[in-house]
BATOR-940089 format. One record per residue (C-alpha): residue number from 1; residue in three letters; x, y, z. Coordinates in pm, 1 decimal. Example, Ala and Ser with C-alpha at 12.3 -4.5 7.8 and 13.67 -1.06 7.14 Angstrom:
// residues 2
@n:1	res:ALA	c1:1230.0	c2:-450.0	c3:780.0
@n:2	res:SER	c1:1367.0	c2:-106.0	c3:714.0
END
This chain:
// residues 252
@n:1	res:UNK	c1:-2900.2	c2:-7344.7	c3:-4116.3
@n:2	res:UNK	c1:-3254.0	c2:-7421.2	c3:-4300.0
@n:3	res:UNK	c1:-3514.5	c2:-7168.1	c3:-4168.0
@n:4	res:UNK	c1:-3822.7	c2:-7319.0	c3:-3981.8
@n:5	res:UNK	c1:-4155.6	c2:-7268.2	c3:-3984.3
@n:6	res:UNK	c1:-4122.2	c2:-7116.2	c3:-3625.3
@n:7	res:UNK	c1:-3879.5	c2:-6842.3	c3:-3745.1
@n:8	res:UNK	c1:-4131.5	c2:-6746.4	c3:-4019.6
@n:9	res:UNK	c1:-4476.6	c2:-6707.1	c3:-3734.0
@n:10	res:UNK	c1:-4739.1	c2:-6640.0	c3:-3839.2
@n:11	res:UNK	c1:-4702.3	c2:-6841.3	c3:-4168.8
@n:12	res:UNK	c1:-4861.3	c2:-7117.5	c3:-4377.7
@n:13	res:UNK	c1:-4785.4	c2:-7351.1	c3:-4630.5
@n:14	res:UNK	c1:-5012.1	c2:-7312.1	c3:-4980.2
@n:15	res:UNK	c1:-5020.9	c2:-7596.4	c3:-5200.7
@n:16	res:UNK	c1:-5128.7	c2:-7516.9	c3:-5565.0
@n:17	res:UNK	c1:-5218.0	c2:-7781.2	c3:-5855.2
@n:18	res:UNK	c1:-5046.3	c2:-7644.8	c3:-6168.3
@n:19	res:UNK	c1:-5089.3	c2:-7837.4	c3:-6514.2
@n:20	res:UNK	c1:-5088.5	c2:-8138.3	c3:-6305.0
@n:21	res:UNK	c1:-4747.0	c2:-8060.4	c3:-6133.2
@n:22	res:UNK	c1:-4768.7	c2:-7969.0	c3:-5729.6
@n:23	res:UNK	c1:-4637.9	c2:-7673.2	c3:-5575.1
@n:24	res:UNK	c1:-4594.3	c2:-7565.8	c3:-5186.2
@n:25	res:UNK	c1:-4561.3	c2:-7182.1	c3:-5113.4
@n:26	res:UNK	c1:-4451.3	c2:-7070.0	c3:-4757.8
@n:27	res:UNK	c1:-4641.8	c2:-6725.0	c3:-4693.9
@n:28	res:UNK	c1:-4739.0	c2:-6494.8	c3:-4439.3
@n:29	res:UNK	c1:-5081.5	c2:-6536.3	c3:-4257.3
@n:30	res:UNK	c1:-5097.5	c2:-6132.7	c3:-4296.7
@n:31	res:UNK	c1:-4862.5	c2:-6010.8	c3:-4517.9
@n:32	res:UNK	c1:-4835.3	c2:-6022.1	c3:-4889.2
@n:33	res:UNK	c1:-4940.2	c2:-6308.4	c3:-5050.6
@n:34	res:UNK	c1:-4987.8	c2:-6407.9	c3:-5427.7
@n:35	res:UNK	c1:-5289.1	c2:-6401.3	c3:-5646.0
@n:36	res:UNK	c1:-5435.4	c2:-6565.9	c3:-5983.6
@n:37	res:UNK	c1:-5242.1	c2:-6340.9	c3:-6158.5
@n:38	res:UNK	c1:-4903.6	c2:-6506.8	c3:-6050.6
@n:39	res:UNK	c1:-5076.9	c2:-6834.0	c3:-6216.0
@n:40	res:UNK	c1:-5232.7	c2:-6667.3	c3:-6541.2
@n:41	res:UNK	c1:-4908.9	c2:-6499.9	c3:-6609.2
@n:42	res:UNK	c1:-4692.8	c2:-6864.7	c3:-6530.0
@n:43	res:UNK	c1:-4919.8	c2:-7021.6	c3:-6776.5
@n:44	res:UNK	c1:-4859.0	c2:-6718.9	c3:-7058.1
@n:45	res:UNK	c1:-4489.9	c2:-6799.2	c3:-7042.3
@n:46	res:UNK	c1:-4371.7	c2:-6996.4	c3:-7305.8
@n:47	res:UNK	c1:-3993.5	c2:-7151.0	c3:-7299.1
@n:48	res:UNK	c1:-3843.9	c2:-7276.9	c3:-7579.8
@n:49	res:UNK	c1:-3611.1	c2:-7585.3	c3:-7556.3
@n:50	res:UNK	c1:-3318.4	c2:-7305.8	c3:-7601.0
@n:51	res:UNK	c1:-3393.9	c2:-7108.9	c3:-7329.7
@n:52	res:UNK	c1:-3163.2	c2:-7191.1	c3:-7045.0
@n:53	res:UNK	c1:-3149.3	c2:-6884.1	c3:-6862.7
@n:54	res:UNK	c1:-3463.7	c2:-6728.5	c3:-6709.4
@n:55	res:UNK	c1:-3523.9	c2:-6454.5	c3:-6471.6
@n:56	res:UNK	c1:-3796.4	c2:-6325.5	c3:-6255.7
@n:57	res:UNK	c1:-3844.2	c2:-5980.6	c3:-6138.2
@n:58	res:UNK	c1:-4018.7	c2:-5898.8	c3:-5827.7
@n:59	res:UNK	c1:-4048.7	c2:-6252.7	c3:-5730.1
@n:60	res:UNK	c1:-4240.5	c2:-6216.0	c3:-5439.9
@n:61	res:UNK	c1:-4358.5	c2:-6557.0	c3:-5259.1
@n:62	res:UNK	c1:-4111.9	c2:-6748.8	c3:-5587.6
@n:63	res:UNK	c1:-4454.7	c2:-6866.7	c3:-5691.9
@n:64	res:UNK	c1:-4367.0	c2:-6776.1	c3:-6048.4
@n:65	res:UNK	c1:-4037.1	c2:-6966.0	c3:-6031.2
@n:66	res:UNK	c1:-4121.7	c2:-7223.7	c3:-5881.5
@n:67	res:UNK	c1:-4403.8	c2:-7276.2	c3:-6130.7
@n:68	res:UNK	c1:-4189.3	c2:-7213.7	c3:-6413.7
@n:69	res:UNK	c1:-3923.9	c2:-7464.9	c3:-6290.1
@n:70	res:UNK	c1:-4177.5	c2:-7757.5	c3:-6205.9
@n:71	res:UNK	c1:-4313.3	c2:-7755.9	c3:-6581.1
@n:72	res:UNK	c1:-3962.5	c2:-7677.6	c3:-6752.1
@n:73	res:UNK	c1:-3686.1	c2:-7887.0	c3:-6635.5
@n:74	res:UNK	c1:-3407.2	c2:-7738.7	c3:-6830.1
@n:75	res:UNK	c1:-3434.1	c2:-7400.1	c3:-6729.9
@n:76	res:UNK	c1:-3226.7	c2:-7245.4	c3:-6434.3
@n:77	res:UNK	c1:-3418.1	c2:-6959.6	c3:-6276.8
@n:78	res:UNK	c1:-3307.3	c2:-6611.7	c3:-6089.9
@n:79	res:UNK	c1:-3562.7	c2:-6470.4	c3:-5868.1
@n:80	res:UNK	c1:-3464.7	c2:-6120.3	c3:-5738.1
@n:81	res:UNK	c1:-3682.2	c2:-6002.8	c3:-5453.2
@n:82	res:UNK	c1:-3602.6	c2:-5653.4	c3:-5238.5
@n:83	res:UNK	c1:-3816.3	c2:-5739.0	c3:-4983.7
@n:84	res:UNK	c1:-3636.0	c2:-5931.1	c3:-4712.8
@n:85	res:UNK	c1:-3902.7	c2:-6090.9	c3:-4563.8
@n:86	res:UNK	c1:-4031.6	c2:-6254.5	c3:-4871.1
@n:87	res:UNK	c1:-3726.8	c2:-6326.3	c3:-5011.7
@n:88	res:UNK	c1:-3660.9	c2:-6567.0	c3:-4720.1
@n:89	res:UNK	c1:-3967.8	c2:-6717.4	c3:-4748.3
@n:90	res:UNK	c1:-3902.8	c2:-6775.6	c3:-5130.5
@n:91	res:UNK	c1:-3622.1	c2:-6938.9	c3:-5030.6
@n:92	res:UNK	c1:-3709.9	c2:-7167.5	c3:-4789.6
@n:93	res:UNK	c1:-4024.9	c2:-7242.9	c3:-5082.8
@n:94	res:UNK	c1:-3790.0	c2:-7298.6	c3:-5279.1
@n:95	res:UNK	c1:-3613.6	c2:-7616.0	c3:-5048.7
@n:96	res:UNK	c1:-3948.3	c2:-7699.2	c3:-4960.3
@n:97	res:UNK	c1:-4009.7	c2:-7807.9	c3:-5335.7
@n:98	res:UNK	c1:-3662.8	c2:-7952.4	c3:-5366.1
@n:99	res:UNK	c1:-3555.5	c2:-7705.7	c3:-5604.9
@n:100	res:UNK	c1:-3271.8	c2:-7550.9	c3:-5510.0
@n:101	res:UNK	c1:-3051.7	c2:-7682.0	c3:-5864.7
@n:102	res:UNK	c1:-3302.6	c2:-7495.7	c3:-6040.3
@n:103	res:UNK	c1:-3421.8	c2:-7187.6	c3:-5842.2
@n:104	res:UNK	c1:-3177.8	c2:-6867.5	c3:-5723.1
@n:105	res:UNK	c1:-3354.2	c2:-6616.2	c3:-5494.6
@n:106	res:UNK	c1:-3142.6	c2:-6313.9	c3:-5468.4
@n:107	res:UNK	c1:-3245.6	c2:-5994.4	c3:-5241.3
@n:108	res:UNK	c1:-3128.7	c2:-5725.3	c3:-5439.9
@n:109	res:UNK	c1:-3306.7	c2:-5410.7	c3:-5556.2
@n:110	res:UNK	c1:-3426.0	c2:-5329.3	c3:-5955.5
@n:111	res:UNK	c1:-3175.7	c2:-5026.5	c3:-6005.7
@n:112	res:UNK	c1:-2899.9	c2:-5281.9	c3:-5859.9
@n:113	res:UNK	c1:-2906.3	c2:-5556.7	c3:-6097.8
@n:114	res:UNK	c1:-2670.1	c2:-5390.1	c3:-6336.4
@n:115	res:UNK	c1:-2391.6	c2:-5413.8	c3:-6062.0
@n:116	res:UNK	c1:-2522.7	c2:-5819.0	c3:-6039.8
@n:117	res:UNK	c1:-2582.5	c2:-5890.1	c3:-6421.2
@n:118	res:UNK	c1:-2426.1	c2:-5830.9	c3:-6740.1
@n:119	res:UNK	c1:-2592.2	c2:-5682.0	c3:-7055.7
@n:120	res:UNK	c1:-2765.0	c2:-5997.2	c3:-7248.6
@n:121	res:UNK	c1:-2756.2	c2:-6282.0	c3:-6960.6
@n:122	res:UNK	c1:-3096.7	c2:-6416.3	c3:-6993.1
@n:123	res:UNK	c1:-3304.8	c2:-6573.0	c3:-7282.3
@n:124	res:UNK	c1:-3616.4	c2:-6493.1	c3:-7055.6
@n:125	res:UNK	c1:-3763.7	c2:-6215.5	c3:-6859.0
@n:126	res:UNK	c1:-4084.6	c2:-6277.6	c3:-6618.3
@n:127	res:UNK	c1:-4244.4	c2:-6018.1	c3:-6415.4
@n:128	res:UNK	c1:-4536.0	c2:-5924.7	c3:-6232.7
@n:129	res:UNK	c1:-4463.0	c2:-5579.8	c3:-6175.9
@n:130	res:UNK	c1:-4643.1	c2:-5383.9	c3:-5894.7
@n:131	res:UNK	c1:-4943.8	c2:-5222.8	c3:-6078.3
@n:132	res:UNK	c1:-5064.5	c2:-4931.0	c3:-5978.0
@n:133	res:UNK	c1:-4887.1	c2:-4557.3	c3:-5950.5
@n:134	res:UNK	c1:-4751.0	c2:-4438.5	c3:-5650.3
@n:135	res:UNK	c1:-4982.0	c2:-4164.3	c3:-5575.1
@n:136	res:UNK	c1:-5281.9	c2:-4351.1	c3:-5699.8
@n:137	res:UNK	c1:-5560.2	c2:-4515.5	c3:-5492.2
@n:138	res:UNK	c1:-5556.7	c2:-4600.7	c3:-5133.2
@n:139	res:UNK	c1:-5210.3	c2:-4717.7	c3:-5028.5
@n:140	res:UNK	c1:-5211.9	c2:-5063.3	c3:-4804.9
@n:141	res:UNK	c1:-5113.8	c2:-4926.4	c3:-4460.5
@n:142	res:UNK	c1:-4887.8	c2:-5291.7	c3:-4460.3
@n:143	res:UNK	c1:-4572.0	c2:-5175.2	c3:-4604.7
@n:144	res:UNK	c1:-4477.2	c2:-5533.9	c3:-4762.2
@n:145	res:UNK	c1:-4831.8	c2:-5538.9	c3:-4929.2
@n:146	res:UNK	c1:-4826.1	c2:-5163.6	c3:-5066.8
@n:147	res:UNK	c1:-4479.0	c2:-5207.8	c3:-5209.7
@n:148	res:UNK	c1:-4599.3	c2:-5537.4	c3:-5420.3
@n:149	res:UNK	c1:-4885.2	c2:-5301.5	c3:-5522.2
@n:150	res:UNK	c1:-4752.6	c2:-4968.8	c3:-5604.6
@n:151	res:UNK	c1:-4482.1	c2:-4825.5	c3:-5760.3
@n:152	res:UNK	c1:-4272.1	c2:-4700.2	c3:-5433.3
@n:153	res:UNK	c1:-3967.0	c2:-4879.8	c3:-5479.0
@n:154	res:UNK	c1:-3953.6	c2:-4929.0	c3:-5861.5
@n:155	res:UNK	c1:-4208.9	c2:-4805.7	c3:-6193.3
@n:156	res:UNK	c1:-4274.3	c2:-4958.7	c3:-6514.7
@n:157	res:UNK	c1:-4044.0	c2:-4726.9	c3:-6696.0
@n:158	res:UNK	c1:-3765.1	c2:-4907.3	c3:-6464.3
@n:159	res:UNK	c1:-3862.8	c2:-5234.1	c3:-6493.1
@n:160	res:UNK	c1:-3898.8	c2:-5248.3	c3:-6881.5
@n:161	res:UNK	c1:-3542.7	c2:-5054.4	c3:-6914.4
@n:162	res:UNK	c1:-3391.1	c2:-5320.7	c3:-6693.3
@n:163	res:UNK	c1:-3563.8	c2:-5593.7	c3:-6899.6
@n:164	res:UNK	c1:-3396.0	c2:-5499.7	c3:-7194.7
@n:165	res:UNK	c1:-3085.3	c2:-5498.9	c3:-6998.4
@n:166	res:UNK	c1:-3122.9	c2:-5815.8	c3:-6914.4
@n:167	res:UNK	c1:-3233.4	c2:-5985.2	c3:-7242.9
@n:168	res:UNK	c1:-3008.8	c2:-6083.6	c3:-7544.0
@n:169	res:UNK	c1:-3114.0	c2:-6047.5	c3:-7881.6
@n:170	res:UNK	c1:-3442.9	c2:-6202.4	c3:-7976.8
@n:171	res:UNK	c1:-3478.9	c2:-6285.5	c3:-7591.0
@n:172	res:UNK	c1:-3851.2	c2:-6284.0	c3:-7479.9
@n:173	res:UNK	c1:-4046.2	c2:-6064.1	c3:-7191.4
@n:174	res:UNK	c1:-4342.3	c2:-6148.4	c3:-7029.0
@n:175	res:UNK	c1:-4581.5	c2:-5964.7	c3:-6753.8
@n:176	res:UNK	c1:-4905.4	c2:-5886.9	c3:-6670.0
@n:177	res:UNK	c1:-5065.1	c2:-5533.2	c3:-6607.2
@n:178	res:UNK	c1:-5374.3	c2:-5342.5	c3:-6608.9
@n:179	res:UNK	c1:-5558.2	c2:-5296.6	c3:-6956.1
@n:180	res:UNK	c1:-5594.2	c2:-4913.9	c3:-6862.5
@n:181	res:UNK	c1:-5191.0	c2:-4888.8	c3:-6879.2
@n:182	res:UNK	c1:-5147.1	c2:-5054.9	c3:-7188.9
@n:183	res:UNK	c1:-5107.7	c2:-4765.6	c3:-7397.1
@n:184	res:UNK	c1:-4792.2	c2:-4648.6	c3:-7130.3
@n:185	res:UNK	c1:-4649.1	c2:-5061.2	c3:-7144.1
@n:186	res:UNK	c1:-4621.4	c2:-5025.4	c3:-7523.5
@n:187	res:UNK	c1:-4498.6	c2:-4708.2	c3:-7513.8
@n:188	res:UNK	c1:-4241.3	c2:-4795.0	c3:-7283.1
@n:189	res:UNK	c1:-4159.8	c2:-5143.2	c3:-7466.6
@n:190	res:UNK	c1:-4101.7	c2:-4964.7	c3:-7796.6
@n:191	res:UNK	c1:-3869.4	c2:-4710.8	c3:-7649.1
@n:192	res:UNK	c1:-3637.6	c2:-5014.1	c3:-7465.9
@n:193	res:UNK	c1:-3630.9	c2:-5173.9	c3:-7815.9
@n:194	res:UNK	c1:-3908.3	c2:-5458.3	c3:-7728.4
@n:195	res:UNK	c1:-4098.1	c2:-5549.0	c3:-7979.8
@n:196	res:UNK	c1:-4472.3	c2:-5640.2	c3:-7881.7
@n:197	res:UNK	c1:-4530.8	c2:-6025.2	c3:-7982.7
@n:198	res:UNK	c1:-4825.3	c2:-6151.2	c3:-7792.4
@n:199	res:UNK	c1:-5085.5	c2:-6028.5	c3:-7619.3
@n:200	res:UNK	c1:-5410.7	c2:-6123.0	c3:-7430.7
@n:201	res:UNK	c1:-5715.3	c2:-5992.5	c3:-7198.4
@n:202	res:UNK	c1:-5833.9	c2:-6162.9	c3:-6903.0
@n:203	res:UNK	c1:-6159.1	c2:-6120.3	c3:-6800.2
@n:204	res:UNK	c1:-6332.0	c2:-6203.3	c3:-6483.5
@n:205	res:UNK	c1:-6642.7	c2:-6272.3	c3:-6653.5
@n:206	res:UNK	c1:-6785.4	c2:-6268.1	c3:-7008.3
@n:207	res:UNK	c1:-6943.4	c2:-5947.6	c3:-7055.0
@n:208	res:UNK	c1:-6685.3	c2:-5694.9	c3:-6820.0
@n:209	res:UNK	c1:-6440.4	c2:-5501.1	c3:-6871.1
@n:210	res:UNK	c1:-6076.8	c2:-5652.9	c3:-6911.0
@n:211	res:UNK	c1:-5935.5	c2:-5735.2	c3:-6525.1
@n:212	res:UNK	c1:-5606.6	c2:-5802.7	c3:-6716.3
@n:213	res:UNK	c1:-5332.3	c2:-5789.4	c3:-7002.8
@n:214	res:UNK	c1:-5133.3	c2:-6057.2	c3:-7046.5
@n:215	res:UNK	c1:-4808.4	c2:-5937.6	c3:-7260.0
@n:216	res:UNK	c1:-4481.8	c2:-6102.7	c3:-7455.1
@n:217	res:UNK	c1:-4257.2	c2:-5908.8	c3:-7585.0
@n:218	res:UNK	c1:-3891.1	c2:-5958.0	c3:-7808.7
@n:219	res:UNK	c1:-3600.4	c2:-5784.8	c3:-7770.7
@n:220	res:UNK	c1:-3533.0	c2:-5646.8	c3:-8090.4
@n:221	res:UNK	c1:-3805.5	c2:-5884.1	c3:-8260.7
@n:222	res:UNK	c1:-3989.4	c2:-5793.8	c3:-8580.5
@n:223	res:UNK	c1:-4293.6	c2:-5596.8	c3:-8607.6
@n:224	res:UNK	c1:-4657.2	c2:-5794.2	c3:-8554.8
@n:225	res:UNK	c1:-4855.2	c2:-5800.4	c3:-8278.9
@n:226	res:UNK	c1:-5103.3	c2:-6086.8	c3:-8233.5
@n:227	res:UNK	c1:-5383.9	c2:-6064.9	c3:-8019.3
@n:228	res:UNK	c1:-5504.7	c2:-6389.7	c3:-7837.5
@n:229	res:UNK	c1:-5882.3	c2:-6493.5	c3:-7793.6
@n:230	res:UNK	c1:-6020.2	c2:-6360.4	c3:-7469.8
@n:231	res:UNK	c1:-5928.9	c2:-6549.1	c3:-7130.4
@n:232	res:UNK	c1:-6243.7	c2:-6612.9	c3:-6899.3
@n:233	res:UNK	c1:-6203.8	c2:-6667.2	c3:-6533.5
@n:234	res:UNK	c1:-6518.8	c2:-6791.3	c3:-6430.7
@n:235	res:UNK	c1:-6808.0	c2:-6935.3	c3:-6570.8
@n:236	res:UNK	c1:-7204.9	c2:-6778.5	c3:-6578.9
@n:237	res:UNK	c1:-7263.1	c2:-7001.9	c3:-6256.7
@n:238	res:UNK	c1:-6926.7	c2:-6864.7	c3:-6106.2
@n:239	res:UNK	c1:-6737.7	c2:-7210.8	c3:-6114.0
@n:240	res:UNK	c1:-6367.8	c2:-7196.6	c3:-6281.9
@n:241	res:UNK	c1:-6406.5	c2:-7201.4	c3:-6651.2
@n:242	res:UNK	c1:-6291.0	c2:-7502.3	c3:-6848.0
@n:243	res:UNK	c1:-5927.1	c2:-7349.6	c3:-6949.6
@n:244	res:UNK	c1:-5889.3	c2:-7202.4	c3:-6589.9
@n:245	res:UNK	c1:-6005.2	c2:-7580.5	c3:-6464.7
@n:246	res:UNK	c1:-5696.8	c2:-7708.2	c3:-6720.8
@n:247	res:UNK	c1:-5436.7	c2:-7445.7	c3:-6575.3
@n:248	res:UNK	c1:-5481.8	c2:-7604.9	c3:-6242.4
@n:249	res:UNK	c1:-5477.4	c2:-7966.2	c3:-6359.7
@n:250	res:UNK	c1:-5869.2	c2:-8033.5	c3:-6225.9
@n:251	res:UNK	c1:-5958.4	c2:-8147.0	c3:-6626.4
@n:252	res:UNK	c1:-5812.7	c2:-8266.7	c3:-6879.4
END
């Protein structure tokens, strides 16, 4: 039986503009709900014609997926979500936006998905991991929220090993962190036999520090690293800048 928008009270439906596609994501009024990173990190990926077989870790709200899926027509995605709650609501997102031949949501945990998956499955690996340590910072007292934001139910380490896992040869990562862990997600990448490929700051504002790092990564890829130009959210009068204005189809 297709859930409701009763069953899911208090909830509401969040339409985003995406390179000119439209996308409808059921959330929670109070609970966990995505953020521009979700979108800078959808816009990052890159899928070549090749790449069938995509999955996203820690989908969340299936904003990612559904992103991904709306832009890419050929690719069939796997969203794996622990969280119960929002991996019903990624589902019913996910009918909502008539994708079901497209988009799997699956509630299983990280240190599962070797009981789920075989070694080498996908060409693709998306995630937008939670970012912060567990014993760092103030914890949200909403357990849904702090478990999207720290690492209580999974790390880095985890995620990246899992990755790998996951990806056949020459397959492709991608995930966004915070710059002041990006000596620890190379580290780690190295060690899981990812090679960093691409990378890229985001910035609120020209003239801060780095909110961001946007990072793509090849399983067992060749050595070279290329850094992007800098990605500005906002403008000196505090409007979208002109790429952020193209990532959400408003210019051309």
């Amino acid at each position: 039986m297709s859930l409701t928008m009763k069953e899911f009270s208090p909830a509401i439906i969040d339409s985003i503009s995406f390179h000119n596609t439209a996308v409808e994501v059921i959330q929670k009024k109070d609970g966990y709900r995505f953020a521009i990173d979700a979108v800078l990190l959808a816009d990052f990926v890159k899928i070549k014609a090749n790449d069938k077989n995509i999955i996203d870790l820690g989908t969340g709200s299936g904003i990612i997926a559904l992103l991904l899926a709306k832009c890419f027509l050929h690719i069939k995605i796997t969203g794996i979500e622990l969280q119960k709650g929002l991996f019903e609501l990624a589902k019913e997102s996910v009918r909502l936006n008539r994708l079901e031949a497209q988009v799997y949501i699956e509630n299983i945990a990280i240190k599962d998905i070797k009981k789920r998956f075989r070694a080498e499955t996908f060409n693709v690996v998306v995630t937008n991991p939670p970012y912060r340590r567990f014993k760092s910072g103030r914890i949200n007292p909403t357990e849904e929220k702090a478990i999207a934001r720290h690492e209580i139910k999974t790390n880095l380490e985890e995620i990246i090993k899992i990755s790998s896992y996951l990806l056949k040869a020459k397959g492709s990562l991608f995930l966004i962190h915070l710059p002041e862990r990006l000596a620890e997600l190379i580290y780690q990448l190295k060690r899981c036999n990812i090679e960093p490929k691409r990378m890229r700051f985001v910035y609120s504002r020209e003239g801060e520090d780095a909110a961001f790092v946007l990072m793509e990564g090849a399983k067992a890829g060749r050595e070279g690293l290329k850094i992007e130009r800098p990605l500005y959210i906002y403008d000196k009068s505090g409007e979208y800048t002109d790429e952020m204005k193209r990532i959400y189809g408003e210019k051309k």
